[in-house]
BANUKOL-519350 format. One record per residue: z, x negated, y negated of N, C-alpha, C in turn. Coordinates in steps of 0.05 Angstrom, whole numbers, padded with zeros to 5 digits, always signed. Layout:
ZXYZXYZXY ...
//
This chain:
-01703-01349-01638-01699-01334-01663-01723-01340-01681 -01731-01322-01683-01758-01324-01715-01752-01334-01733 -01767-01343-01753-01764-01351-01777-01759-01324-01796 -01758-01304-01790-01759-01283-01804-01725-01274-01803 -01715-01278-01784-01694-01264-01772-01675-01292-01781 -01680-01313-01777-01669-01339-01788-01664-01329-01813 -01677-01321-01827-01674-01328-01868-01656-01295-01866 -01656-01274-01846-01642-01261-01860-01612-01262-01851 -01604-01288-01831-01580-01293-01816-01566-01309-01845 -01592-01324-01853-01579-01338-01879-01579-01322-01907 -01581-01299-01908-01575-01293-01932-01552-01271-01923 -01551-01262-01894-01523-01246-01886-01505-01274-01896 -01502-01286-01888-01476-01308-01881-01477-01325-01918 -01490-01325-01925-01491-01316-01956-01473-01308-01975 -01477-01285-01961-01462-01251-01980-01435-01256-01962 -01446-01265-01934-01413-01260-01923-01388-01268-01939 -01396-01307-01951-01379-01324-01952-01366-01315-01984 -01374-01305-02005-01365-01299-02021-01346-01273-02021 -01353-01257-01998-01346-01227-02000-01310-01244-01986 -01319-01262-01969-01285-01261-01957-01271-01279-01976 -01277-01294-01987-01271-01309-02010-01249-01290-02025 -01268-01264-02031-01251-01249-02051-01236-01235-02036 -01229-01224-02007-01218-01208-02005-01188-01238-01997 -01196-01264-01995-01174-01286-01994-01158-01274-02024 -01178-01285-02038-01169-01284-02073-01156-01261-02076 -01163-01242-02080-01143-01206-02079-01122-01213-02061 -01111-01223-02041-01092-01230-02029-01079-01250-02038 -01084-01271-02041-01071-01288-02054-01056-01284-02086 -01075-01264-02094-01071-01258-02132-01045-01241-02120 -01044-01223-02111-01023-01205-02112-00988-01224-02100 -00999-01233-02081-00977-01259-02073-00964-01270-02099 -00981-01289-02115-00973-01299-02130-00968-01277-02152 -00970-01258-02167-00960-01235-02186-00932-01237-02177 -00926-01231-02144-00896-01229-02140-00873-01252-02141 -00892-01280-02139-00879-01306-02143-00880-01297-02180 -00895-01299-02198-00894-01300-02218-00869-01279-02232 -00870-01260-02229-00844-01232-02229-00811-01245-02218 -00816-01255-02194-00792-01265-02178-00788-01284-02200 -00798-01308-02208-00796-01325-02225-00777-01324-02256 -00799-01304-02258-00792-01292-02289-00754-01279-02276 -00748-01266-02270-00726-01253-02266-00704-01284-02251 -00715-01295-02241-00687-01322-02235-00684-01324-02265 -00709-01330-02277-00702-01349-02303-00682-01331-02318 -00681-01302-02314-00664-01286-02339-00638-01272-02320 -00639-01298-02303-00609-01288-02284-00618-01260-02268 -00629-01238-02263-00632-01216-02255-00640-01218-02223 -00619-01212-02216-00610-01214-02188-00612-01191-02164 -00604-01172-02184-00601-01142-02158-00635-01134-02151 -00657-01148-02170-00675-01116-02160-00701-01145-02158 -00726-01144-02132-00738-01166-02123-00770-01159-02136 -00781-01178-02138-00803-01174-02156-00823-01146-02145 -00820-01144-02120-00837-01115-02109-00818-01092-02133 -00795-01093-02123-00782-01064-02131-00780-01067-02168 -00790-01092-02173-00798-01096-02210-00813-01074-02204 -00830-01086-02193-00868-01079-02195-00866-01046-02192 -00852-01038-02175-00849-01006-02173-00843-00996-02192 -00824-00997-02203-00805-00993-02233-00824-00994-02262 -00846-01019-02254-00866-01021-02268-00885-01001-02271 -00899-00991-02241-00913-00975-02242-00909-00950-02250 -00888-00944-02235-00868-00918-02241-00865-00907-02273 -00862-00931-02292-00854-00926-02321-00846-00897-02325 -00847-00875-02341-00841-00852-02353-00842-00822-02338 -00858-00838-02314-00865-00814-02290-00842-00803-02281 -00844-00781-02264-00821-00774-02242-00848-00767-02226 -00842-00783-02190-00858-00782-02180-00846-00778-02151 -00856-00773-02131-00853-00780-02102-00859-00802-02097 -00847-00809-02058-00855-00842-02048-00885-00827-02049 -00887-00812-02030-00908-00801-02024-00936-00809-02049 -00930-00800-02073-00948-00801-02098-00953-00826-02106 -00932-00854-02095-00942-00878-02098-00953-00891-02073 -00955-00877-02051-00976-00891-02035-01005-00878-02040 -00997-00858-02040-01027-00842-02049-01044-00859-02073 -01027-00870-02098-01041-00876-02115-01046-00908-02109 -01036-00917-02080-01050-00943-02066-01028-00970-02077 -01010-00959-02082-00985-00989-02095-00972-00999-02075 -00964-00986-02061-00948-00993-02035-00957-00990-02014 -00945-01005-01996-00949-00992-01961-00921-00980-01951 -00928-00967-01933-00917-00947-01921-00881-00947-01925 -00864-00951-01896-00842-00953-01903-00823-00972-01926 -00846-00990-01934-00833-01007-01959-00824-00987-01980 -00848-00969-01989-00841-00953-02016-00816-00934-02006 -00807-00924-01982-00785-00903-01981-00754-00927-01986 -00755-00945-01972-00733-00962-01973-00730-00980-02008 -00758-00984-02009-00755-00996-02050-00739-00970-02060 -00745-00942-02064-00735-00924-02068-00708-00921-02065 -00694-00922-02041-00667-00912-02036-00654-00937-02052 -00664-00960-02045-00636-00980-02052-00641-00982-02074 -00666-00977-02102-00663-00969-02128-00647-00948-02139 -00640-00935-02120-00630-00905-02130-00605-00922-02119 -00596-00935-02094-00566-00932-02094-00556-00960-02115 -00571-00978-02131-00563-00994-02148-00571-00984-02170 -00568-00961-02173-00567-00945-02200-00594-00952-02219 -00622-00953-02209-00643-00959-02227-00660-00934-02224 -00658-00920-02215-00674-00898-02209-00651-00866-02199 -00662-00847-02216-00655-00818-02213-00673-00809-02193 -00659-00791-02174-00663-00779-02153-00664-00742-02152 -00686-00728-02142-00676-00707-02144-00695-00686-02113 -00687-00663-02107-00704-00661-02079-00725-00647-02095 -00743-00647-02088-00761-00627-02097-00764-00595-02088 -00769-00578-02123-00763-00544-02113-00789-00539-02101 -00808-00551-02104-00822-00534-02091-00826-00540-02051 -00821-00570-02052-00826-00581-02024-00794-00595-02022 -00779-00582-02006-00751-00587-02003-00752-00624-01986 -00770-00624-01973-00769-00651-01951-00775-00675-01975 -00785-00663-01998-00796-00695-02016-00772-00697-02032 -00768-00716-02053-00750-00728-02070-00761-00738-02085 -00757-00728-02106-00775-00740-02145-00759-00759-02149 -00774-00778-02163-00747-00803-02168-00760-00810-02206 -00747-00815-02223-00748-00830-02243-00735-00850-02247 -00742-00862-02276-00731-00889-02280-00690-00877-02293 -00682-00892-02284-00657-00893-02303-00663-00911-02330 -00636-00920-02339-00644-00927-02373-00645-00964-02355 -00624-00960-02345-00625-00988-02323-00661-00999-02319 -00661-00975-02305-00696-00985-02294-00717-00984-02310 -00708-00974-02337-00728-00974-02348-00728-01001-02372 -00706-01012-02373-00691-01046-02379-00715-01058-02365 -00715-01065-02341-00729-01077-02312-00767-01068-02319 -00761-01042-02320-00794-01042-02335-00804-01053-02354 -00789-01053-02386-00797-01073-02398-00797-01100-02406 -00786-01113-02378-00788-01143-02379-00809-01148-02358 -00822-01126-02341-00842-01138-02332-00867-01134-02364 -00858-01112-02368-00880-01108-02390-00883-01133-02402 -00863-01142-02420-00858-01158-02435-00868-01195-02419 -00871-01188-02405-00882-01211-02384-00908-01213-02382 -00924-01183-02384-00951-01186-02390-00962-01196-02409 -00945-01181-02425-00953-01183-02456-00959-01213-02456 -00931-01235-02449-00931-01250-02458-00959-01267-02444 -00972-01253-02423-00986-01272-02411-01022-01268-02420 -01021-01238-02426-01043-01232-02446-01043-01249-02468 -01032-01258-02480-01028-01273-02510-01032-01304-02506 -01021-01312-02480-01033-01342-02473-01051-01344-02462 -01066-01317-02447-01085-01323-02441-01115-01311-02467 -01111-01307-02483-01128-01294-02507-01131-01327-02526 -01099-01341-02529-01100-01365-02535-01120-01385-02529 -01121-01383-02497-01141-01400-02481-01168-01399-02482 -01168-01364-02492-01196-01360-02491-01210-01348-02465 -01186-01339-02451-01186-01325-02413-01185-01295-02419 -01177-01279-02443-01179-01254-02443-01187-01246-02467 -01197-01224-02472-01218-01214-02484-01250-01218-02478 -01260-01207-02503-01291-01200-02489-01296-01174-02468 -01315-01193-02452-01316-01162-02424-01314-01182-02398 -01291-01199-02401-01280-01211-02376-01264-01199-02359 -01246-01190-02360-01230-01173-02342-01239-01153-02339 -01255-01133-02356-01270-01108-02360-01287-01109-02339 -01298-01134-02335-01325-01140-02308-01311-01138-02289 -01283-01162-02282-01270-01166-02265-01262-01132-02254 -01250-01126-02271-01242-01095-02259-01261-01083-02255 -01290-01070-02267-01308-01059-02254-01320-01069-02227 -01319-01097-02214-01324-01098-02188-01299-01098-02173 -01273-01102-02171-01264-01095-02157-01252-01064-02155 -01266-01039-02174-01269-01014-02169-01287-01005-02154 -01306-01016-02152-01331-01019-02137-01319-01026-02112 -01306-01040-02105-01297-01057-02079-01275-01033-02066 -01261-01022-02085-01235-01007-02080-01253-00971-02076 -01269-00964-02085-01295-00937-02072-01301-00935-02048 -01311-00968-02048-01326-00976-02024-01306-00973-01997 -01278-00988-01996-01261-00987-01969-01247-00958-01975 -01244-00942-01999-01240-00918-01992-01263-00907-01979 -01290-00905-01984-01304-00886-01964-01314-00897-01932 -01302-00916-01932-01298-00932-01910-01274-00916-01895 -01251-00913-01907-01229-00904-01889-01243-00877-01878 -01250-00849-01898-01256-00836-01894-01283-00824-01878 -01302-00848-01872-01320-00844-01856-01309-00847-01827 -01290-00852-01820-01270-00864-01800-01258-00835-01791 -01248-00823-01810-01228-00800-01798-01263-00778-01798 
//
């Protein structure tokens, strides 16, 4: 191996070790969001609905949407979002309706129930924005950065999928 081809093995393996680092960290962050959510809901007794189907309820807020329109917009995977769906709708957190224009889909909204469940995740952020502004962890253009590279990151494996098909 050359010395030329050496220095560029070491600056691949470089870039490698941070790039998997983060795609650890993005895995791990989202893990823990659902320990943190599951958490929050033992503490306030709330038993029927599991920190994923929070997090749906969350995302969901004021919409009426399809499963379909929340995988598209990248929240869920596949058969999870149809089954979070039904058993929200059959424990009364979510309105159900078929759709007029595409008979095979089903619009779902929040009930007043689910929309309870929405704002205690809200209210969970809030509370964690405020200890973390306390600390001196939010504000500025810290998360602003944080989010502009992992939009960068989230472009990038979309035109990845699509160079594929």
């Amino acid at each position: 191996m050359t010395i030329q081809n050496q220095a560029k093995d070491s600056t691949f393996i470089r870039s490698l070790e941070p790039y998997l680092e983060s795609l650890a960290l993005v895995e791990r962050l989202h893990r823990l969001l659902l320990d943190v959510i599951k958490d929050e809901f033992e503490r306030l007794g709330i038993i029927e609905v599991n920190a994923v189907q929070a997090l749906l309820l969350f995302n969901i807020g004021e919409n009426e949407v399809t499963a379909g329109d929340l995988k598209s917009r990248g929240y869920y995977q596949g058969s999870n979002v149809s089954y979070n769906l039904k058993k929200l709708v059959e424990i009364g957190y979510m309105h159900h309706r078929r759709c007029t224009v595409d008979r095979r889909a089903v619009r779902v909204r929040l009930t007043s129930r689910g929309r309870n469940i929405r704002d205690v995740v809200h209210a969970l952020f809030e509370r964690h924005v405020e200890i973390l502004r306390g600390r001196g962890l939010a504000g500025g253009s810290g998360f602003e950065d944080v989010n502009r590279s992992l939009q960068r990151l989230e472009r990038f494996w979309i035109k990845q999928i699509r160079y594929i098909y």
